[in-house]
C-alpha positions as CSV (number, residue, x, y, z in Angstrom):
1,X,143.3,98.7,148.3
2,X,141.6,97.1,151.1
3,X,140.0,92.9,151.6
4,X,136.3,94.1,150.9
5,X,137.3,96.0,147.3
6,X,139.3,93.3,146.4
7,X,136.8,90.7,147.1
8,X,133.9,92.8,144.7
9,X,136.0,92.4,141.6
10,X,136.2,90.1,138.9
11,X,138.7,87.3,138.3
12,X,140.3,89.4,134.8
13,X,140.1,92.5,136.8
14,X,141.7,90.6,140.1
15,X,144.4,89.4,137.3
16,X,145.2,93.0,135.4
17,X,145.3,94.7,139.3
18,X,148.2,91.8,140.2
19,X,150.0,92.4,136.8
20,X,150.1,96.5,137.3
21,X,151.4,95.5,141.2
22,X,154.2,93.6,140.5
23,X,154.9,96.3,137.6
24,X,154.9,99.0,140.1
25,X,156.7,96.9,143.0
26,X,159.5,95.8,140.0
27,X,159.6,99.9,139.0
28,X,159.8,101.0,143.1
29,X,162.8,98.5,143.3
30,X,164.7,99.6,140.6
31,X,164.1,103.2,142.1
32,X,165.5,101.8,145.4
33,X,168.8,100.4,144.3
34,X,169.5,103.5,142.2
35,X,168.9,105.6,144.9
36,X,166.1,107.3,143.5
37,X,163.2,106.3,145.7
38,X,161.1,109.0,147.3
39,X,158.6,107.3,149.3
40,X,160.3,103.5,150.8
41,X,156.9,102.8,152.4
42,X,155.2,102.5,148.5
43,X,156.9,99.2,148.7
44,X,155.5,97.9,151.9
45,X,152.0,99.0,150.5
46,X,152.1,97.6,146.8
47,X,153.9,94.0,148.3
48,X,150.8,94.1,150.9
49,X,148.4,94.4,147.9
50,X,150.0,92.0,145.6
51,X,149.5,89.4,148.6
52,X,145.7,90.5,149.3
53,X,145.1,90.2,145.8
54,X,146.6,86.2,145.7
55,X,144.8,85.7,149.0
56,X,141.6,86.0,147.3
57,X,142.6,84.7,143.9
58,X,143.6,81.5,146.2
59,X,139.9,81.5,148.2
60,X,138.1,81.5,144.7
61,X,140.1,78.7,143.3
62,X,140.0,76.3,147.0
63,X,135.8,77.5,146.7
64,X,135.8,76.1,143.2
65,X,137.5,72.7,144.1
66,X,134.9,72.0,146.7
C-alpha cells in the first residue's frame, strides 16, 4: 500500500488497516522464529506499511493542532 492510497482513507479505516498490520507483522514473526516463514521480505513490506500508515495518522493530528 502506497503514500497516495493511504492518504484517501478515513481516520477508522487508517486505524482498522494499522490494527490488521501489526496482526500480520506479530503472525510473520512468530513464523520467523519457528522457522516456518516462506517469504522474509513480507516483513520488510508490512513494517514499511505500518510506518506509512503512522506517518499520516501523525500529519492529520499536527494539521489539527494548527
Amino acid at each position: 500500500m502506497k503514500g497516495p492510497s493511504i492518504r484517501e482513507l478515513p481516520d477508522a479505516e487508517l486505524a482498522k488497516r494499522l490494527q490488521d498490520a501489526r496482526q500480520e507483522l506479530f503472525s510473520l514473526r512468530l513464523q520467523r522464529a519457528s522457522g516456518k516463514l516462506t517469504n522474509p521480505a513480507r516483513v520488510v513490506a508490512v513494517r514499511q506499511t505500518i510506518a506509512r500508515i503512522l506517518t499520516v495518522m501523525r500529519e492529520r493530528q499536527r494539521g489539527e493542532r494548527r
